[in-house]
MARDRENFI-867064 format. One record per atom (N, C-alpha, C): residue number from 1; chain; atom name; x, y, z. Coordinates in steps of 0.05 Angstrom, whole numbers. Layout:
! residues N
   i ch at      X      Y      Z
 NUM  A CA      X      Y      Z
...
This chain:
! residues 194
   i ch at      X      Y      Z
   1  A  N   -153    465    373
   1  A CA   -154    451    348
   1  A  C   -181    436    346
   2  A  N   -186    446    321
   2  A CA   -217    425    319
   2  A  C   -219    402    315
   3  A  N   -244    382    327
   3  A CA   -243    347    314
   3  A  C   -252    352    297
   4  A  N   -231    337    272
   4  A CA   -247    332    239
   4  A  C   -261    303    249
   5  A  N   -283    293    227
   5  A CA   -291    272    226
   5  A  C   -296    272    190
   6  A  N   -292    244    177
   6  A CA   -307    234    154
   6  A  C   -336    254    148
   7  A  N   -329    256    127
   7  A CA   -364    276    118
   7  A  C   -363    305    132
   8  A  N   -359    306    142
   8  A CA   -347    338    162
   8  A  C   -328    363    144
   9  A  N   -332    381    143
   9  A CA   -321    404    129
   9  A  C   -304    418    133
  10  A  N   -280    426    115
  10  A CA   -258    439    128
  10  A  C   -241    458     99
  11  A  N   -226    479    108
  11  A CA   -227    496     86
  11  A  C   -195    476     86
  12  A  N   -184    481     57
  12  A CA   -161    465     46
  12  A  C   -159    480     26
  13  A  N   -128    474     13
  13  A CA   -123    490    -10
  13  A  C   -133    470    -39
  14  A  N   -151    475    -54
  14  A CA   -160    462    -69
  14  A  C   -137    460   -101
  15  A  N   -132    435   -110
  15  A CA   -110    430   -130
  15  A  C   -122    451   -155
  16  A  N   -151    439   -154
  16  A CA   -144    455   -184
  16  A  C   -157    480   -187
  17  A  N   -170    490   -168
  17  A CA   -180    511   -164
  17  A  C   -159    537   -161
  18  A  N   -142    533   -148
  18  A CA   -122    542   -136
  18  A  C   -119    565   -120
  19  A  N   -146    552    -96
  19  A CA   -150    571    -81
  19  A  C   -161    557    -51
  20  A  N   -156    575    -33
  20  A CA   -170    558      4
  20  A  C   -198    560     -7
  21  A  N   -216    536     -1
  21  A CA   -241    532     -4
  21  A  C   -250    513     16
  22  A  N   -275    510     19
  22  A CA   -291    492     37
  22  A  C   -283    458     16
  23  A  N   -274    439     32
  23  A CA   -281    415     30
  23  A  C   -297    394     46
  24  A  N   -298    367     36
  24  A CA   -321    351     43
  24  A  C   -295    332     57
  25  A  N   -288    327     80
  25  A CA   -277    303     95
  25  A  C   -277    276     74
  26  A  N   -261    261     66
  26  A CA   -263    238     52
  26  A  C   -254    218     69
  27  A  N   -229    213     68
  27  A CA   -210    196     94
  27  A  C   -196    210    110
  28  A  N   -191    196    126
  28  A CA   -174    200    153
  28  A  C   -153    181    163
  29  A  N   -137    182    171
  29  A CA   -113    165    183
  29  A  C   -104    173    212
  30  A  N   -120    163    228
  30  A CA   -118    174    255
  30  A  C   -135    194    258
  31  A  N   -129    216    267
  31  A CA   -130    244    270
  31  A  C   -128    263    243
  32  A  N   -107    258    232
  32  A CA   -101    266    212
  32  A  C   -119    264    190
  33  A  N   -122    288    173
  33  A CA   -150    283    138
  33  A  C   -126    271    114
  34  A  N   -141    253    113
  34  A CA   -127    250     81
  34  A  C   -131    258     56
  35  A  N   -159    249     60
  35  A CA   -163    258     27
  35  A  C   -188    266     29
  36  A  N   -197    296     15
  36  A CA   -218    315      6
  36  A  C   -230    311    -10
  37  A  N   -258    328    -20
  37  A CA   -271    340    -39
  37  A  C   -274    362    -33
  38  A  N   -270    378    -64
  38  A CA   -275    403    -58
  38  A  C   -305    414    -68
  39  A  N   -316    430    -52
  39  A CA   -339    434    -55
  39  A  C   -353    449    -75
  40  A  N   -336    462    -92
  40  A CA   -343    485   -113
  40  A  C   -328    471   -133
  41  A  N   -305    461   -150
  41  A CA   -304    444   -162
  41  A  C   -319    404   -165
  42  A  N   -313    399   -142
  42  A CA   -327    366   -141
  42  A  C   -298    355   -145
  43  A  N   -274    369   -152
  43  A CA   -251    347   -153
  43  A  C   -235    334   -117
  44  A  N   -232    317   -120
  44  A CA   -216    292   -100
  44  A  C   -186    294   -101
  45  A  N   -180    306    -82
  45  A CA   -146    296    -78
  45  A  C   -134    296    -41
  46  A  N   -105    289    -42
  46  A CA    -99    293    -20
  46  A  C   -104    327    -11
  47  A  N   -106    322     21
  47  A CA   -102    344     32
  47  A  C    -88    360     43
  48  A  N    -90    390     28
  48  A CA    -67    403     38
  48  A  C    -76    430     54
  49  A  N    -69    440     71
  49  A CA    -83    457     94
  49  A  C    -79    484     81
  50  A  N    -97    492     94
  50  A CA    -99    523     68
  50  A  C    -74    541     83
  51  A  N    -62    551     69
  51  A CA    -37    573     75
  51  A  C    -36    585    102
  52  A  N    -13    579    126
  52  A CA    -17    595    145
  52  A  C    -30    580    167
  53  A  N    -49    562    159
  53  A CA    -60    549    178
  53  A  C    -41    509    184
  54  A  N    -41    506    213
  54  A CA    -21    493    214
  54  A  C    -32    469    232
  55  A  N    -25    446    227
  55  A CA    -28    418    250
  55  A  C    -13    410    269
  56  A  N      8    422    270
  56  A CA     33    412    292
  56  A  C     22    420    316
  57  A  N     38    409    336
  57  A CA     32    408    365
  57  A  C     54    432    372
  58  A  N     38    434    389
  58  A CA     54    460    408
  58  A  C     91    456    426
  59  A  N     96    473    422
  59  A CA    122    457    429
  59  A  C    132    439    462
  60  A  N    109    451    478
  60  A CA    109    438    499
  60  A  C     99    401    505
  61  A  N     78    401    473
  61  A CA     71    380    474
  61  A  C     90    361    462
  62  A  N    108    373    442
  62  A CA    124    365    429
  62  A  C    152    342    448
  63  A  N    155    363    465
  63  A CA    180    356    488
  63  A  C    162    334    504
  64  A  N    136    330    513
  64  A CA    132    309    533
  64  A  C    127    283    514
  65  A  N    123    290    489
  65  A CA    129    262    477
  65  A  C    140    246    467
  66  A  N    170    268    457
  66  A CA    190    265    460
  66  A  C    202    241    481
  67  A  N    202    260    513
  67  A CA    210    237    527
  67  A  C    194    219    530
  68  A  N    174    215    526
  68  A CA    162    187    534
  68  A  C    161    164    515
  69  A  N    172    168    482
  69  A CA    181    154    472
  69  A  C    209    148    473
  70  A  N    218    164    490
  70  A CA    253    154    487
  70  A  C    249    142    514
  71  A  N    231    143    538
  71  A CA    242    128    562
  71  A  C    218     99    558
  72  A  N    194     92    532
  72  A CA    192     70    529
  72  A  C    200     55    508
  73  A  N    218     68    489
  73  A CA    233     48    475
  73  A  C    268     40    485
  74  A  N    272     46    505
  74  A CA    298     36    523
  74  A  C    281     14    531
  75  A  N    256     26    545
  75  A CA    247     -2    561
  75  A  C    233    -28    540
  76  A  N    239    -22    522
  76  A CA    227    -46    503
  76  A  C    247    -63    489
  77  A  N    269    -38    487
  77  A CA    299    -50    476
  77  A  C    305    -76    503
  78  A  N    304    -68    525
  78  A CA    310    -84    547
  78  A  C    296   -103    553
  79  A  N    274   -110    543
  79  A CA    256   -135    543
  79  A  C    265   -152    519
  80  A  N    263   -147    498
  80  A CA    272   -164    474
  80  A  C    287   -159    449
  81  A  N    311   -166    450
  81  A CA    321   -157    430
  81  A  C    326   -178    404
  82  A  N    330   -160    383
  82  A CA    318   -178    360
  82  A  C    342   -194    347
  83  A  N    338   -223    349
  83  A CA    371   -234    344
  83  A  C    364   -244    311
  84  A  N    386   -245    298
  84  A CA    387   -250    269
  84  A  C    406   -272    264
  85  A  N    395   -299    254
  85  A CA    409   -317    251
  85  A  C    421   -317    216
  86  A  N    438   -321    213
  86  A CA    447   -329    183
  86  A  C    433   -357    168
  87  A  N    438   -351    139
  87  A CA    428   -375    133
  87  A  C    438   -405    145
  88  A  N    474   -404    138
  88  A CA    486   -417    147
  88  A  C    485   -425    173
  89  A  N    480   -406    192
  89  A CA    478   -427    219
  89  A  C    450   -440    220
  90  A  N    435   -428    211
  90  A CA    407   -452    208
  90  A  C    415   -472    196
  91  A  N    425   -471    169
  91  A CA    434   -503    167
  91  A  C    454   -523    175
  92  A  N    470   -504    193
  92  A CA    496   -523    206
  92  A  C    475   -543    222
  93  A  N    486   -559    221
  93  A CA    486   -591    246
  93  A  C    470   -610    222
  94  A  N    455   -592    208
  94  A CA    442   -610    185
  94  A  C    458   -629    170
  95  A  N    437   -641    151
  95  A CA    456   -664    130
  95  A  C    454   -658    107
  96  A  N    471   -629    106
  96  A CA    464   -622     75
  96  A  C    468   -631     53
  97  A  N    496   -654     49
  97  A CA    506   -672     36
  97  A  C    485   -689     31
  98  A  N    468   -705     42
  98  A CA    445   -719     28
  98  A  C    422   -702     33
  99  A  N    418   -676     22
  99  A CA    386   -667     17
  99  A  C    378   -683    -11
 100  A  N    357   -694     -8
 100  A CA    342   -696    -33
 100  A  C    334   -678    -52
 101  A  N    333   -689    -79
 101  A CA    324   -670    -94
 101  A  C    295   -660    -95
 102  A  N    289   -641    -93
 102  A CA    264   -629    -96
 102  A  C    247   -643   -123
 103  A  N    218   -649   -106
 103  A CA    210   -657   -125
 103  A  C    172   -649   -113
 104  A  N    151   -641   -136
 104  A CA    125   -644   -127
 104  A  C    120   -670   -111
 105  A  N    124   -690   -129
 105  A CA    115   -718   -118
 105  A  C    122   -736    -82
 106  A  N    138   -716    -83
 106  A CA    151   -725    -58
 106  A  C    139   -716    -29
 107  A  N    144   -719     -4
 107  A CA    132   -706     18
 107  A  C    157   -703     31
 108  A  N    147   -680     49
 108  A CA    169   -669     63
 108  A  C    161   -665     93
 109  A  N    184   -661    104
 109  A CA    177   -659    144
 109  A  C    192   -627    150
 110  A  N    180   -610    162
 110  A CA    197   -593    176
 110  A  C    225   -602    182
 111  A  N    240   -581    178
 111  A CA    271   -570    186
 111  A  C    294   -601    167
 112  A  N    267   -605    140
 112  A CA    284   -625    118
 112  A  C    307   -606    101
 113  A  N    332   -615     86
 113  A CA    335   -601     79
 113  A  C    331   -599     43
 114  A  N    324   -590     27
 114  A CA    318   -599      9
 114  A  C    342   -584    -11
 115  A  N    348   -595    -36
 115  A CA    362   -590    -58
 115  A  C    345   -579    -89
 116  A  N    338   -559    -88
 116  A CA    325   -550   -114
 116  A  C    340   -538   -135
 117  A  N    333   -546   -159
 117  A CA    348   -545   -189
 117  A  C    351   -512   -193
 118  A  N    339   -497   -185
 118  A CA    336   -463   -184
 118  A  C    343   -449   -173
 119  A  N    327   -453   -142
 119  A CA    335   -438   -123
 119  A  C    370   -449   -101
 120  A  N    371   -461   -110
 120  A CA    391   -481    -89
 120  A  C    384   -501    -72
 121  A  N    395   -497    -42
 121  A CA    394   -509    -18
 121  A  C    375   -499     -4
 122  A  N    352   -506     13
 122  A CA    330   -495     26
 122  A  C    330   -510     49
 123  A  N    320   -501     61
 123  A CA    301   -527     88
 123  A  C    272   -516     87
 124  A  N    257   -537     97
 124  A CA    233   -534    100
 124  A  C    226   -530    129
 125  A  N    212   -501    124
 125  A CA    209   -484    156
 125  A  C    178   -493    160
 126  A  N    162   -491    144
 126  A CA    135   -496    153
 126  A  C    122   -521    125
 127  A  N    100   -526    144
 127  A CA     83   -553    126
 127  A  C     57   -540    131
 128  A  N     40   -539    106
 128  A CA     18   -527    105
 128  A  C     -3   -552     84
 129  A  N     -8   -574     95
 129  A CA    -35   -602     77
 129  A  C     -6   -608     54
 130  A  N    -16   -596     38
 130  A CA     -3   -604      1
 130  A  C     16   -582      2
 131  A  N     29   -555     22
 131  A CA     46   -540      5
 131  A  C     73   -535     32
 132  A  N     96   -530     29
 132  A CA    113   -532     43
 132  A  C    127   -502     36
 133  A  N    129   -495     54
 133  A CA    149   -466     56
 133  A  C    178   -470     58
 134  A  N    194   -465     41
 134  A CA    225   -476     38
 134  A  C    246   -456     33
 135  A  N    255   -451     58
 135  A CA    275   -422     60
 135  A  C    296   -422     43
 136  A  N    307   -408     31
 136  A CA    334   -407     13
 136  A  C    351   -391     21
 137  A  N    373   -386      4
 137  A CA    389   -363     20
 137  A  C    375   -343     20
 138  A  N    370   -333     -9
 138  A CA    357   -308    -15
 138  A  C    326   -298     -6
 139  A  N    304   -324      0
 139  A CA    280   -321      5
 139  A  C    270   -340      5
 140  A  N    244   -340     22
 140  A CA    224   -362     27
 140  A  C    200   -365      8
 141  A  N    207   -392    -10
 141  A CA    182   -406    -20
 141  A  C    164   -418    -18
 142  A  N    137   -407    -29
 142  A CA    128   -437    -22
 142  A  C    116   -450    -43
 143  A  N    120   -479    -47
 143  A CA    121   -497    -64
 143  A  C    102   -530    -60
 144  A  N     98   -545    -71
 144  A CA     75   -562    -72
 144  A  C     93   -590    -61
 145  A  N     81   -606    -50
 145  A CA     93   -636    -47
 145  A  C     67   -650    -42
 146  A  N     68   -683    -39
 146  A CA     55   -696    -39
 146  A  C     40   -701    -56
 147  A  N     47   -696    -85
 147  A CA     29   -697    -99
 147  A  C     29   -728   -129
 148  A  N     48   -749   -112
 148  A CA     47   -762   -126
 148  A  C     25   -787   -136
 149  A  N     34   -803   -136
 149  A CA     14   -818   -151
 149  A  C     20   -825   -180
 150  A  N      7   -841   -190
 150  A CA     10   -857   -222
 150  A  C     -4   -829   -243
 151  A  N     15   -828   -252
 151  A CA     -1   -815   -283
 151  A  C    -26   -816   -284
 152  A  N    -43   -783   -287
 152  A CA    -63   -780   -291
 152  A  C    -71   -797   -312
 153  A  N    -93   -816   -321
 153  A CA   -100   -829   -346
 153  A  C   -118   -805   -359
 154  A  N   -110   -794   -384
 154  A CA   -124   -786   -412
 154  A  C   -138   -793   -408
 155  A  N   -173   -775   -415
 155  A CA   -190   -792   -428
 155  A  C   -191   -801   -450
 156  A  N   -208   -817   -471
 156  A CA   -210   -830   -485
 156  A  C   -231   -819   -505
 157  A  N   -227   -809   -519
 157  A CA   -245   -796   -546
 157  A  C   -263   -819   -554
 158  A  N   -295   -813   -561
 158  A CA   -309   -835   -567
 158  A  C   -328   -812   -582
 159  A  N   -327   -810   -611
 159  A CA   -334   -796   -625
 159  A  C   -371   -802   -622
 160  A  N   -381   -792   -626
 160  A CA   -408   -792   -633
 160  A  C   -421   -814   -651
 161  A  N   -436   -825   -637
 161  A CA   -446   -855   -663
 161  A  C   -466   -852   -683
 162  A  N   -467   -854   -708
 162  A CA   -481   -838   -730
 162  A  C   -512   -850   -725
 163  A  N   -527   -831   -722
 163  A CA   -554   -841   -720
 163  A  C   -576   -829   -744
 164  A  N   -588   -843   -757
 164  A CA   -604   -845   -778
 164  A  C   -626   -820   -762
 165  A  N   -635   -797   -775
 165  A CA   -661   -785   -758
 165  A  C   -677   -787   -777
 166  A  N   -697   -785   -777
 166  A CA   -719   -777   -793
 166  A  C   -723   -741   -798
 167  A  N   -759   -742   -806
 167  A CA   -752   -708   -813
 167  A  C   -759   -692   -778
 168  A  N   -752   -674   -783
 168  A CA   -744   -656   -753
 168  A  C   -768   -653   -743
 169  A  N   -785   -651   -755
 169  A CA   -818   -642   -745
 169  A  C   -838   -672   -732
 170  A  N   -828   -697   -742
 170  A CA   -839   -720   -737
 170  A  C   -822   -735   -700
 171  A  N   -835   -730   -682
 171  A CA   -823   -743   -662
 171  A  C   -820   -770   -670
 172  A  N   -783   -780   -653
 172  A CA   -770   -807   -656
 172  A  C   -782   -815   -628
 173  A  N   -786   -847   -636
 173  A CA   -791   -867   -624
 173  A  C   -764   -864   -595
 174  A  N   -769   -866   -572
 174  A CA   -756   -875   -559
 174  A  C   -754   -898   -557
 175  A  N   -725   -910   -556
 175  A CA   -715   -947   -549
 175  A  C   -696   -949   -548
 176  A  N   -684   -975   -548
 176  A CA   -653   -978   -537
 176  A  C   -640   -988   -562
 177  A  N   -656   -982   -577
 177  A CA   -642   -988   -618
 177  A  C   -638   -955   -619
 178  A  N   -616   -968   -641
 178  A CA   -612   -935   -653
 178  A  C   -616   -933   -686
 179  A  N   -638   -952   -691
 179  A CA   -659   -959   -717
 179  A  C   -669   -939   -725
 180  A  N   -658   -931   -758
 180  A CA   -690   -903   -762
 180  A  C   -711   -915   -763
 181  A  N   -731   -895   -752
 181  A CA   -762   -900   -756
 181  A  C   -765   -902   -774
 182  A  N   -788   -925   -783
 182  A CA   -793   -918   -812
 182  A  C   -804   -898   -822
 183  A  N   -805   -889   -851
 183  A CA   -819   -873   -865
 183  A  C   -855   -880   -864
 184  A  N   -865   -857   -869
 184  A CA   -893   -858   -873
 184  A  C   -893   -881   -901
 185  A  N   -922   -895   -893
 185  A CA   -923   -916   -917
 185  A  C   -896   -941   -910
 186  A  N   -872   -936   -911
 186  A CA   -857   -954   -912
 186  A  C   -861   -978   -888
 187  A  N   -856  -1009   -908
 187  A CA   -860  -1028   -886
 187  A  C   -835  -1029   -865
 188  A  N   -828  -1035   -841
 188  A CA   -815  -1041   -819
 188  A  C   -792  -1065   -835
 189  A  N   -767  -1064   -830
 189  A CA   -756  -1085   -840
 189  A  C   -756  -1108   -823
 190  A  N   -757  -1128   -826
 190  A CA   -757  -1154   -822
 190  A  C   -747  -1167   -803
 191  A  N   -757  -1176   -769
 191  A CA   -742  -1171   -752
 191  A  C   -725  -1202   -753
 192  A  N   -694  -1199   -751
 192  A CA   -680  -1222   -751
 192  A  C   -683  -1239   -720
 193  A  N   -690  -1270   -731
 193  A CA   -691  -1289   -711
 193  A  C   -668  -1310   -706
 194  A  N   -655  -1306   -680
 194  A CA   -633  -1334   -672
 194  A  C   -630  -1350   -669
């Protein structure tokens, strides 16, 4: 059997051609080609091996790997096996009777149990800064806390203060009045004294 590689050439049954032709290697998954180009069209699809020609292993290879996945998944079963707890016994010994109500504002501690308006009864499995992971029967959320504090304050609209300009072509005086300049010719009004 030959090594394919990416970019490397191999005849395939082409989709729309609908015939064995030379293709261009695209992807790979292991050993295995995934996906082609065909070289006389330019179209892209999965790959399928031209008629007759075949990827399976030989049957001798077949049987030694056979056993050697059945004599190392006994031995893996025998190292760790995978235990499944119910919701309910995670929350037995707890104080489910006083969980608090779920709330953003609030903060929470691992293995709390909390009371939410939606989802139900949760506990909180993990704490992540500002967001808490909170198991339910059905699935694990994750949701925001600590986020209280006083009411954001609104800003305060302060409309624009009407300023006299002159004509657009005449530069304004810079100052800390917001006085129109006078007109050409016109006298300066009269400065008030306290």
């Amino acid at each position: 059997m030959a090594t394919h590689k990416v970019g490397g050439e191999v005849d395939a049954l082409c989709t729309r051609c609908k015939l064995t032709l030379a293709h261009t290697i695209l992807a790979m998954v292991g050993t295995k080609i995934a996906r082609v180009r065909c070289n006389t069209c330019g179209g892209d699809h999965a790959y399928r091996a031209a008629p007759g020609a075949t990827d399976r292993p030989s049957s001798s290879t077949t049987r030694t790997t056979r056993t050697t996945r059945s004599s190392s998944s006994s031995s893996a079963s025998a190292k760790a096996e995978k235990v499944i707890i119910s919701f309910e016994e995670q929350l037995a010994g707890k104080d489910v009777a006083n969980a608090p109500r779920y709330s953003p504002k609030d903060t929470y501690k691992v293995d709390q149990v909390i009371q939410h308006p939606t989802f139900g009864t949760g506990y909180v499995s993990a704490v992540r800064g500002d967001k808490v992971d909170i198991t339910f029967r059905t699935d694990t959320k994750t949701l925001v806390h600590g986020r209280g504090g006083g009411p954001v304050e609104k800003p305060v609209f302060n409309p624009p203060s009407r300023q006299v300009t002159g004509p657009a072509d005449k530069p304004q005086p810079v100052g800390d009045s917001a006085e129109p300049a006078p007109a050409d010719g016109a006298e300066p009004p009269p400065a008030s004294e306290d």
